[in-house]
ROKOL-233797 format. One line per 8 residues: number of its first residue (from 1); their letters; for each residue z, x, y of C-alpha. Coordinates in pm, 1 decimal. Layout:
% ROKOL-233797
NUM> a> Z/X/Y; ...
This chain:
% ROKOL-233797
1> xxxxxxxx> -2828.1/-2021.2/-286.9; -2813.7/-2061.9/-662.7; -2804.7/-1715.2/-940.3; -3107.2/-1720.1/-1119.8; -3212.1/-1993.9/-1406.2; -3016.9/-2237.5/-1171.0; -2695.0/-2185.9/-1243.6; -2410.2/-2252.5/-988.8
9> xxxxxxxx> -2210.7/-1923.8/-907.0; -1867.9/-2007.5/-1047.5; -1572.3/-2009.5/-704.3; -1290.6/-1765.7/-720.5; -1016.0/-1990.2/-793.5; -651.1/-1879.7/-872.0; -601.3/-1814.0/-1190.3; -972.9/-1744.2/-1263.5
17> xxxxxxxx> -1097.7/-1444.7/-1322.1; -1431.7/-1425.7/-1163.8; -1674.0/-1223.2/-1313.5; -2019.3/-1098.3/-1166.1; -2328.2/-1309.5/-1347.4; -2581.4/-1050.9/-1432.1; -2919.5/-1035.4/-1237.7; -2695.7/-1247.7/-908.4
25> xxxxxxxx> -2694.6/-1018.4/-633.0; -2337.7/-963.2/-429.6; -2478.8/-1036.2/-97.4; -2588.9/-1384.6/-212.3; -2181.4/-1469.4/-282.4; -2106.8/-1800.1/-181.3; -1754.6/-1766.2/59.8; -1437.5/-1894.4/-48.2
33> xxxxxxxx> -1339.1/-2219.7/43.5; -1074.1/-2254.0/324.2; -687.8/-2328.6/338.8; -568.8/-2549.0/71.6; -245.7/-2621.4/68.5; -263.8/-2673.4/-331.6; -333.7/-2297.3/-331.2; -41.2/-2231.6/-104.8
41> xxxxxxxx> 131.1/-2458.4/-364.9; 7.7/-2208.8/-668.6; 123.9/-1928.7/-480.4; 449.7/-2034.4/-403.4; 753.6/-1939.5/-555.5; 788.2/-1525.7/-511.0; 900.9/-1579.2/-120.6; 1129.5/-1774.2/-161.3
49> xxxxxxxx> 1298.5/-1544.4/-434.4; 1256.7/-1290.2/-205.1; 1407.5/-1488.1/88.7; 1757.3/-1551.6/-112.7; 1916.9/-1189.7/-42.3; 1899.8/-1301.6/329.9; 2109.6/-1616.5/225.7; 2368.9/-1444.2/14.6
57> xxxxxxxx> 2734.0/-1411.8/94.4; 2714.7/-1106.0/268.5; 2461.6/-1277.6/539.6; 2714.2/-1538.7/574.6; 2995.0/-1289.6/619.7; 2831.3/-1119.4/891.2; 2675.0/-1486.5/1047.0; 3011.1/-1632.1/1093.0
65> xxxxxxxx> 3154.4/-1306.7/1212.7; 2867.4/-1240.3/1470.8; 2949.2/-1672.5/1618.2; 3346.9/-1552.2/1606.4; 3291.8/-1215.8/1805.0; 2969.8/-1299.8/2058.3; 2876.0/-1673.6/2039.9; 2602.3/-1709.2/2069.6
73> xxxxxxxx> 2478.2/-1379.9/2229.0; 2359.4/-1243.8/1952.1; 2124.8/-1544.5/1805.2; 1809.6/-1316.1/1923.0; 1920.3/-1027.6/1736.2; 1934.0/-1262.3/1369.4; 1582.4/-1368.6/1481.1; 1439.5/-1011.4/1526.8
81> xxxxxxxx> 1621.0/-867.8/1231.2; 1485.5/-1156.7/1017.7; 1149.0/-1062.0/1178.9; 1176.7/-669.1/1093.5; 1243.0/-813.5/731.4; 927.0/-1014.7/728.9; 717.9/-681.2/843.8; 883.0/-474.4/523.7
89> xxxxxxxx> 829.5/-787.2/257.7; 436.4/-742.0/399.5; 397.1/-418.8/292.1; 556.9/-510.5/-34.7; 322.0/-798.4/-60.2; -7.4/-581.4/22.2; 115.8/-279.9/-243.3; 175.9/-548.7/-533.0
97> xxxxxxxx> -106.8/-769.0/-467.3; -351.0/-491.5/-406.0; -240.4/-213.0/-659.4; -134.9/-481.5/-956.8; 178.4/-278.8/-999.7; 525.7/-259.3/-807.3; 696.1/-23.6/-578.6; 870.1/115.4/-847.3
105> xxxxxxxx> 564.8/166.2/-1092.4; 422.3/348.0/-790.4; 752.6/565.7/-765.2; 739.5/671.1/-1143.1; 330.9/799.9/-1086.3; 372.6/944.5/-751.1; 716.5/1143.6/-709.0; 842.4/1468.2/-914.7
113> xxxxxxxx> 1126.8/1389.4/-1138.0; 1419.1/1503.5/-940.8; 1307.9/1305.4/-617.5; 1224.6/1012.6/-852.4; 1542.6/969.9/-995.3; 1750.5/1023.6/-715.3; 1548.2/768.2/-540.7; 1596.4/525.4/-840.0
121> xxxxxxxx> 1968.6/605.5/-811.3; 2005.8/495.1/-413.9; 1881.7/146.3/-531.4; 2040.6/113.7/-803.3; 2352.4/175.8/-596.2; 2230.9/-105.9/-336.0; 2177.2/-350.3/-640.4; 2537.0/-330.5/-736.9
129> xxxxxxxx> 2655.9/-346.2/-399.0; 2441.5/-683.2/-351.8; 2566.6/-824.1/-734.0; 2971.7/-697.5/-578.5; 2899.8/-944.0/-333.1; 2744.4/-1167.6/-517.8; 3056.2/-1210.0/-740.2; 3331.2/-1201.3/-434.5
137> xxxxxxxx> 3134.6/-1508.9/-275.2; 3117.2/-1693.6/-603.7; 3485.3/-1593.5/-694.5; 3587.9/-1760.5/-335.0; 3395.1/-2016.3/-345.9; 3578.6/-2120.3/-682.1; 3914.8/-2093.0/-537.8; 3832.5/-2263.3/-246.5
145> xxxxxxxx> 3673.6/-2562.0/-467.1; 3996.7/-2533.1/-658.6; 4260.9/-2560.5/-413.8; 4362.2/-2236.7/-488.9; 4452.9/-2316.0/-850.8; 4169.2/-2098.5/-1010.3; 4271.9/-1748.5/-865.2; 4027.6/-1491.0/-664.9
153> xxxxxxxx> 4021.2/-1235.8/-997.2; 3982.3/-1550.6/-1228.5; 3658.1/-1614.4/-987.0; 3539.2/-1308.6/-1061.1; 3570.0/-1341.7/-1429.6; 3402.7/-1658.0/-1449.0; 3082.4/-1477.9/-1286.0; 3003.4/-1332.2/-1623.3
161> xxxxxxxx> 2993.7/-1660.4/-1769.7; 2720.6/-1796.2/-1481.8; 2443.6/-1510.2/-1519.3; 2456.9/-1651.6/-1875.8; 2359.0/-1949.9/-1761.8; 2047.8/-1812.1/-1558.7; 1965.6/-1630.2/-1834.1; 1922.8/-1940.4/-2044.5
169> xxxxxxxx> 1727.3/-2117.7/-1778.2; 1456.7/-1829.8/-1752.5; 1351.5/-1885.8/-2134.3; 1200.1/-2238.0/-1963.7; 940.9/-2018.6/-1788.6; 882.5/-1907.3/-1440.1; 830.3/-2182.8/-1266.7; 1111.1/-2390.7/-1328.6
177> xxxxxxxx> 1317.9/-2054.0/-1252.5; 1170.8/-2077.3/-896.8; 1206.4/-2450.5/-882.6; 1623.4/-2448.1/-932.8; 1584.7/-2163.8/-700.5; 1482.8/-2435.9/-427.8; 1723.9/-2635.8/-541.6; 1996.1/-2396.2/-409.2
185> xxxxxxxx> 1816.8/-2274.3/-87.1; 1824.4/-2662.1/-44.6; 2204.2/-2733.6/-97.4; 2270.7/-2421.2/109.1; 2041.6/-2558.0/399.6; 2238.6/-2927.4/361.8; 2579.2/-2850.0/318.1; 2550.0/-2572.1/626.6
193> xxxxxxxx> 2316.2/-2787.8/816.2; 2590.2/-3052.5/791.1; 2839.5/-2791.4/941.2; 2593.5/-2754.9/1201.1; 2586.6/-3157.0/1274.7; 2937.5/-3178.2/1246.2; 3018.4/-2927.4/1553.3; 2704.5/-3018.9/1718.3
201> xxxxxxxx> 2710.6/-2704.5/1910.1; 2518.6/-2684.4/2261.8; 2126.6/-2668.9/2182.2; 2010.0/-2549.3/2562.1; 2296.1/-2232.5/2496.3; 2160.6/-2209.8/2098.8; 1816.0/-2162.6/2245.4; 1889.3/-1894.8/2529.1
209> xxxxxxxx> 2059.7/-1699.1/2271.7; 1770.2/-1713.0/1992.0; 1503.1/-1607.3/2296.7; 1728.7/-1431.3/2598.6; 1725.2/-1079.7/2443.8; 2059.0/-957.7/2666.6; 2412.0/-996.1/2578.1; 2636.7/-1005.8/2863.6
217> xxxxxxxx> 3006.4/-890.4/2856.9; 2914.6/-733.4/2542.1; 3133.7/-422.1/2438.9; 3151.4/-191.4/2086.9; 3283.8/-499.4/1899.8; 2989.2/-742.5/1974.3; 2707.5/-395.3/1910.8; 2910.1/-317.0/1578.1
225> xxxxxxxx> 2808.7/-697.6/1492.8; 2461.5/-634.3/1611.5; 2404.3/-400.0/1422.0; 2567.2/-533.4/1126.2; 2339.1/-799.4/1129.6; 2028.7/-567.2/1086.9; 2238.1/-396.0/723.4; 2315.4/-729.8/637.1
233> xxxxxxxx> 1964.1/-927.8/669.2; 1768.1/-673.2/520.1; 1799.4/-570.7/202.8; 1667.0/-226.8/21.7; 1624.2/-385.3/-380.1; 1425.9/-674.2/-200.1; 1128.5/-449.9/-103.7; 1094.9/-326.9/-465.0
241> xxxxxxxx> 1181.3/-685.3/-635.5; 914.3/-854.1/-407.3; 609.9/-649.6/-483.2; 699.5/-699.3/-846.7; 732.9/-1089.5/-811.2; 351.7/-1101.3/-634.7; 193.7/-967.1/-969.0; 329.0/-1283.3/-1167.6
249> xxxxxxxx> 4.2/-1465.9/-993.2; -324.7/-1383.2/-1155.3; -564.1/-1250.6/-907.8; -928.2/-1095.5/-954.3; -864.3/-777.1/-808.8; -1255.6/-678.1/-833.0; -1293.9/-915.7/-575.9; -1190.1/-814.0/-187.5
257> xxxxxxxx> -1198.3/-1176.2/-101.3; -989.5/-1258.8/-369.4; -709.5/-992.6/-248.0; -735.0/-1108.9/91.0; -677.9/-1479.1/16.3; -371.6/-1399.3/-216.8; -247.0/-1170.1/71.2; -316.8/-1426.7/302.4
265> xxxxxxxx> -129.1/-1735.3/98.7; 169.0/-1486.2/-33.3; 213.6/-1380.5/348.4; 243.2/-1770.9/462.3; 453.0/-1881.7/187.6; 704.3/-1556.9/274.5; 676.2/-1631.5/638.7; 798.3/-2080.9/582.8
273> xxxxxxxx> 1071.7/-1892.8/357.4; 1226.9/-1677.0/604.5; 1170.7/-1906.8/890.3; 1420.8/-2123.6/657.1; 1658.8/-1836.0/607.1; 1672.1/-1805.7/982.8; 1767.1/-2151.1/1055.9; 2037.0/-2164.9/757.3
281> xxxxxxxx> 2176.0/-1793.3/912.2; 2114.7/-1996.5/1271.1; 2345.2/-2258.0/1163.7; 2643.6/-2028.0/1024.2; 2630.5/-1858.3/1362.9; 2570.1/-2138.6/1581.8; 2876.1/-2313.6/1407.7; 3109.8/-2048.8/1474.2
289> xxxxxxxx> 2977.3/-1924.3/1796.3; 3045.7/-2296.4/1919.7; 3368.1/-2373.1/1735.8; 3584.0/-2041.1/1683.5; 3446.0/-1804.2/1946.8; 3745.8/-1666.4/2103.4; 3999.2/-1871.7/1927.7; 4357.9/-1780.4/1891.1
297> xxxxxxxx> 4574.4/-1730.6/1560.1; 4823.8/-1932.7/1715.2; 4578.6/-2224.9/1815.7; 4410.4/-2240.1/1445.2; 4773.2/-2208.6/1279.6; 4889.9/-2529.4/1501.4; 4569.1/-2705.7/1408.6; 4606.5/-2621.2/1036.3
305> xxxxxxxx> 4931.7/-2750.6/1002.2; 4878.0/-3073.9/1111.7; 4557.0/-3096.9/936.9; 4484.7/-3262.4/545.5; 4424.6/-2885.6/467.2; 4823.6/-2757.8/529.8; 4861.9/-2535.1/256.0; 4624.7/-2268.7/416.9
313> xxxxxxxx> 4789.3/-2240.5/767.4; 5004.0/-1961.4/667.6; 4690.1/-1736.6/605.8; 4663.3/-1737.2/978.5; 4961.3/-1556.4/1195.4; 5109.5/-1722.5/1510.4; 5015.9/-1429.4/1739.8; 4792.4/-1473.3/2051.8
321> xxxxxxxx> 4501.3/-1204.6/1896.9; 4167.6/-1318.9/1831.8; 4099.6/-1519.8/1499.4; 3944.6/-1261.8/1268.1; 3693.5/-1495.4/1008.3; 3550.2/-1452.7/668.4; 3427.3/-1630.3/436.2; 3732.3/-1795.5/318.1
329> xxxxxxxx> 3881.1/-1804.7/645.1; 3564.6/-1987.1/810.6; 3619.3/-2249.8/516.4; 3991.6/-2301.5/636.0; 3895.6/-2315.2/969.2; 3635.3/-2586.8/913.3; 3886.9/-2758.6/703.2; 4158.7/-2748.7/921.3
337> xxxxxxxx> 3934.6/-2851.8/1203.4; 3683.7/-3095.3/1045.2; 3895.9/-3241.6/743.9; 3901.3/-3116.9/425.9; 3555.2/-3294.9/362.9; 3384.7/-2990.9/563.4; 3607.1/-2720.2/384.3; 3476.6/-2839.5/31.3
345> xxxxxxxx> 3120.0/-2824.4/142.7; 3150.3/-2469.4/276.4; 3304.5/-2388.7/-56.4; 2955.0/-2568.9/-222.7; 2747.3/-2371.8/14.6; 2914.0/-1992.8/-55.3; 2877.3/-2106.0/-416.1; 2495.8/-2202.5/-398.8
353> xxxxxxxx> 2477.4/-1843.2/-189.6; 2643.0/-1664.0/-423.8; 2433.1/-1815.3/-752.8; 2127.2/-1810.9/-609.2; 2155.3/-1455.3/-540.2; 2265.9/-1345.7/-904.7; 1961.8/-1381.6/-1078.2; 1739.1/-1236.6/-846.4
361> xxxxxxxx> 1942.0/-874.3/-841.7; 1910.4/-921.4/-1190.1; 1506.5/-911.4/-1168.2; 1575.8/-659.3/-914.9; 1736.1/-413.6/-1103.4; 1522.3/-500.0/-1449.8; 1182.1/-441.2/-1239.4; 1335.5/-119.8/-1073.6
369> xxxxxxxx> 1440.7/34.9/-1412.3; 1115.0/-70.4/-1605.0; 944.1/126.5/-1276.3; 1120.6/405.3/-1185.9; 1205.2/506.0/-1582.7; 944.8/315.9/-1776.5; 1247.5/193.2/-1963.2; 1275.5/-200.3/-2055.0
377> xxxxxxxx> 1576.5/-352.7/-2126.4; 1647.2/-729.0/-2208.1; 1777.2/-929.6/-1920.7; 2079.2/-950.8/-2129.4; 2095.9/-591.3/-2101.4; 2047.3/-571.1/-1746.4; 2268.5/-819.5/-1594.0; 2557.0/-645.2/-1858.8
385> xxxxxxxx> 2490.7/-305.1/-1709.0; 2460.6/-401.5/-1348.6; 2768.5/-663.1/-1401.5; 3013.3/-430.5/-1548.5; 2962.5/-160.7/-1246.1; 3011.1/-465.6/-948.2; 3283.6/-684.4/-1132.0; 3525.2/-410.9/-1232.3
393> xxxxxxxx> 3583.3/-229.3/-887.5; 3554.8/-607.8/-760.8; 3800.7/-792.2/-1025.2; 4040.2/-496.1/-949.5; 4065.2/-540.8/-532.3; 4125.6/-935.5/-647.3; 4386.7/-877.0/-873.5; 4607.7/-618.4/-663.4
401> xxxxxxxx> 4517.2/-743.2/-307.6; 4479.2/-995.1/-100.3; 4143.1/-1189.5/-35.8; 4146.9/-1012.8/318.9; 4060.1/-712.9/133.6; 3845.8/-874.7/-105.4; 3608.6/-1023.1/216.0; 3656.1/-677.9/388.8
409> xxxxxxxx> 3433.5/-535.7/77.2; 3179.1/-710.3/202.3; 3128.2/-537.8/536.0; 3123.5/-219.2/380.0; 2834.8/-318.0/131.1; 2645.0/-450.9/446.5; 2697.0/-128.4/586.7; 2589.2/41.8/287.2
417> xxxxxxxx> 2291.6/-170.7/219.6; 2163.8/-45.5/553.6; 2256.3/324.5/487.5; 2003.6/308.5/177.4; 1755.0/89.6/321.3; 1531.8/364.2/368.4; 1494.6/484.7/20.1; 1298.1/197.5/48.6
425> xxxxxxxx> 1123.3/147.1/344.1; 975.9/493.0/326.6; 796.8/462.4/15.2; 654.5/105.3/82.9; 517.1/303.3/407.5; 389.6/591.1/253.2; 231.3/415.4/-35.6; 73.7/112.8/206.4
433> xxxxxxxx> -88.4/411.8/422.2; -259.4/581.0/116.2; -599.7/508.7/157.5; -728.6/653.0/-192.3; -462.9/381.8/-314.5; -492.4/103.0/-80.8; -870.1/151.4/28.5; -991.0/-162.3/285.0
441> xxxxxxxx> -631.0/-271.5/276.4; -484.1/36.1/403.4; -208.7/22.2/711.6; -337.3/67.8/1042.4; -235.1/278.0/1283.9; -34.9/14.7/1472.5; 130.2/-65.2/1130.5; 236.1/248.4/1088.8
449> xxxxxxxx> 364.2/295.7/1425.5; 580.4/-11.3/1406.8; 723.4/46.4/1072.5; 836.4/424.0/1181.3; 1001.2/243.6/1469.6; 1188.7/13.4/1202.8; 1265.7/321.9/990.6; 1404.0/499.9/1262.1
457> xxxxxxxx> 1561.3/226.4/1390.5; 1744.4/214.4/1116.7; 1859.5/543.2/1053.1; 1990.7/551.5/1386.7; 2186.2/228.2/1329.1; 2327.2/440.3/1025.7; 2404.4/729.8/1246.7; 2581.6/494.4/1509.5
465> xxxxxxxx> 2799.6/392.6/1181.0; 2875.4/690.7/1063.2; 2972.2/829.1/1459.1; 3180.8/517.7/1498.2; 3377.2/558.9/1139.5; 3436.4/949.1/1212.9; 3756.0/874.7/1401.6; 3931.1/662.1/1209.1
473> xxxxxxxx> 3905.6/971.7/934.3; 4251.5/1108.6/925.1; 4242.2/1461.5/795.4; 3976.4/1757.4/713.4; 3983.9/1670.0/338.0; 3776.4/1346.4/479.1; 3522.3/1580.1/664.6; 3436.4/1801.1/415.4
481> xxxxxxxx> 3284.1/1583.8/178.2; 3167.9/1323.8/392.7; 2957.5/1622.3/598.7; 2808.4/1726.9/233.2; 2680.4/1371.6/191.3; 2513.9/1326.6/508.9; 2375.1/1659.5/508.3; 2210.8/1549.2/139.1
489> xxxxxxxx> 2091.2/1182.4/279.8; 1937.4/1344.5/646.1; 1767.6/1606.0/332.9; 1658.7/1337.1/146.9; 1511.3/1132.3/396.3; 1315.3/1428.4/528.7; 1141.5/1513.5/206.9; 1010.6/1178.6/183.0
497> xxxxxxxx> 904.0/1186.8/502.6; 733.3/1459.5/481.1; 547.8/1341.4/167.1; 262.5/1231.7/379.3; -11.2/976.1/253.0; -259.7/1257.3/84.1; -643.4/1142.5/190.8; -860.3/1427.4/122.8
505> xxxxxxxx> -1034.0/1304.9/-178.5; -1403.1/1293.9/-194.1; -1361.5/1008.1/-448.4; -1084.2/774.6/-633.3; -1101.5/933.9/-914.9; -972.8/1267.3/-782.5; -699.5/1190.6/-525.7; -352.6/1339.4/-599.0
513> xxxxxxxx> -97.5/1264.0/-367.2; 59.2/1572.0/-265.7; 369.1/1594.6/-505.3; 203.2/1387.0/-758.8; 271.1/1497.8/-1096.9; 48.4/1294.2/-1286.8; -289.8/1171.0/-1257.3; -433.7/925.5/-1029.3
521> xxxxxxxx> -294.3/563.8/-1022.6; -522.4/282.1/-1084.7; -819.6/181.2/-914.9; -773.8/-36.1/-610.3; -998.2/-347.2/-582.1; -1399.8/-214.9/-524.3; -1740.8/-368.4/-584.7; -1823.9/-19.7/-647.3
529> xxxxxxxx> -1827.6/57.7/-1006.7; -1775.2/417.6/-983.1; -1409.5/336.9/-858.5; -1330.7/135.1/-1171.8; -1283.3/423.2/-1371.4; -1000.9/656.4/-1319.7; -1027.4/1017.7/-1399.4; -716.8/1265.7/-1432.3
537> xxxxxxx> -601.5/1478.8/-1182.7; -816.5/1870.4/-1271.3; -605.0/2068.4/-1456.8; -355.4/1829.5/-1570.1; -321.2/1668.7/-1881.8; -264.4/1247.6/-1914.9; 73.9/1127.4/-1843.7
């Protein structure tokens, strides 16, 4: 069927924004064509951002760790984890695509001050924990590359120089910023995927651990690792940073179609980016779950030595405990064990992990900011801020330690990434099960069910930490103020919880979340023209 005088109803076509011809009634609209993988091609880019903080160093920390400890017993639990992340990235994809504004736009309009800022405080602390290990994989990757010559605090220095760098590239536009992005998911997927040729671990064992959900023989070292993986995998500043990324595609948001189809092509593109993420995490475990589970000091000092890679057998003592691996250590280790050949591209690999990773806590913390404070900064500004707080305490462990206690850092960031993840997962929830907000694309009730699992999933992973820390507290000085801080987090956490979805509204115009403290947000995507127009809140002023 034609509009009237003949003329052929324009198709909604990325990019396009489709307006109604006047006189052509809606129920005549033609459908939108099906898959096209040219439109998957337009819409690609903002997953795999997203997917690089499951490839940064801290994933790779707790990957070769998790091989080391359990084998390959805990494969299933990287594939579930990475599958929990994929559920939380959804929601983030739904809010951005269908609101037009990010999680932490939403944030700044729905939540009091005081809430709001504290919440804009937990992940700013998780961005700085991400950009600390951002810098300690980028600093060992350097001295690793270097034989050693370039030292772990020099690393860290030249870290500052390398944002500058990104931030030159991103004056070429968005789309070339995405592109060199692939080109470092790709180096970290060849230089670990040759690891993964090079021990050719046993694929019929790889496969029962990524399916057999059991661990046998397992004990409190192999669940701390378990668990680990979860705070390490997914990330709380990658919630907020991905429903930001999913407005840099134009989409007609008058049109329902039109949301679905972006939902439906941003969903795919996220789900082929973490499916890649899984198999480059697969491959870090898989190596050392084949190679180094269960190996000796002793046995990798004797191998060392009479390896091309000498110099580094003295990092390991000749006692009969069980290798302890991190990221430099797994380098050695290859080294010594594979030639020095498989020690430099482990060193290329951390590097791509830890670069790739920079830049996007950088748009992380500059689209958190600009959301939860309505305050813009330049990039510049942004990586200096965030940079200063993660290199100093980071520069300063290098320089007066050893890199044992540079690597332990980062299993205390993984751990606190999971402590704060649900400063964000609660929000994303709350916001993707406001109907006023969210209208036809509002979470069902099996959605919600499942993410309140996740959430408290979560929190009791963070209670099993905290539990499992208590005892190696030595003294009631400890106690005191680590009791305050968990009584303020379980606090926290409730009042957000109980800031339920508020759906009493007779129309969009009038809704008011309860706690809101300024008018209505924005109207979601309706063919009804009544909900085009938003209306403040009665008896309170504009914002």
């Amino acid at each position: 069927l034609s509009p009237p005088g003949g003329m052929v109803k324009p198709r909604n076509t990325l990019h396009i924004t489709v307006q109604p011809v006047p006189g052509w009634d809606e129920d005549l609209a033609v459908p939108l064509p099906g898959f096209s993988f040219r439109k998957l091609w337009a819409f690609t880019g903002p997953g795999f951002l997203m997917s690089i903080a499951y490839l940064d160093p801290g994933n790779v920390e707790s990957d070769l760790q998790c091989g080391a400890v359990a084998g390959f017993k805990l494969l299933w639990v990287l594939l579930w984890a990475t599958i929990l992340g994929l559920l939380c990235q959804r929601l983030a994809i739904r809010l951005g695509v269908v609101t037009g504004k990010d999680l932490g736009e939403i944030c700044y309009l729905y939540y009091p001050k005081v809430p709001r800022v504290l919440l804009w405080l937990m992940i700013e602390i998780a961005i700085i924990g991400s950009d600390m290990q951002e810098v300690i994989g980028t600093a060992i990757a350097f001295s690793l590359l270097s034989a050693g010559r370039i030292p772990l605090w020099g690393g860290v220095l030249i870290t500052i120089v390398d944002t500058l760098f990104f931030l030159f590239l991103d004056k070429y536009g968005l789309r070339k910023l995405e592109a060199f992005f692939g080109l470092l998911i790709t180096i970290m997927a060849l230089t670990f995927g040759y690891e993964y040729v090079m021990v050719r671990p046993g694929q019929v064992e790889v496969l029962k651990g990524i399916f057999l959900p059991y661990c046998p023989g397992c004990g409190r070292e192999e669940l701390l690792q378990a668990v680990g993986i979860v705070g390490a995998i997914i990330m709380p500043h990658n919630i907020f940073l991905h429903s930001s990324l999913v407005k840099t595609r134009d989409i007609d948001r008058s049109k329902k179609e039109a949301v679905q189809e972006a939902n439906m092509y941003f969903l795919t593109e996220s789900c082929l980016a973490l499916f890649i993420s899984f198999l480059i995490n697969l491959f870090v475990m898989a190596v050392f779950g084949e190679a180094f589970y269960h190996q000796r000091n002793e046995d990798v000092h004797n191998k060392c030595i009479n390896s091309s890679v000498s110099r580094y057998a003295n990092i390991f003592p000749t006692n009969n405990e069980t290798v302890s691996v991190d990221i430099y250590q797994g380098g050695v280790i290859l080294g010594c064990y594979f030639g020095a050949v498989a020690l430099y591209i482990w060193a290329i690999g951390i590097l791509a992990a830890g670069q790739s990773s920079t830049m996007t806590g950088t748009y992380a913390g500059q689209f958190v900011m600009e959301g939860f404070l309505q305050l813009r900064w330049s990039r510049f500004a942004r990586v200096l801020f965030t940079r200063s707080f993660a290199i100093l305490p980071t520069v300063f462990v290098a320089a007066f330690r050893d890199v044992s206690h540079l690597t332990g850092m980062n299993d205390l960031l993984n751990v606190l990434q999971s402590i704060l993840l649900p400063f964000a997962v609660l929000p994303v929830l709350t916001f993707t099960s406001l109907r006023p907000l969210m209208q036809d694309f509002t979470n069902g009730l099996p959605g919600k069910v499942l993410m309140t699992l996740i959430t408290g999933l979560v929190c009791a992973i963070n209670v099993y930490f905290v539990v499992d820390f208590l005892p190696t507290l030595r003294g009631l000085g400890y106690y005191i103020p680590l009791s305050l801080l968990l009584v303020a987090y379980v606090v926290f956490i409730t009042y957000l919880v109980g800031l339920e979805p508020w759906e009493g509204a007779a129309g969009w115009g009038t809704a008011s979340p309860v706690g809101a403290h300024r008018p209505a947000l924005f109207a979601p995507p309706d063919l009804d023209m009544q909900h085009r127009t938003r209306s403040p809140v009665p008896g309170r002023g504009p914002s």
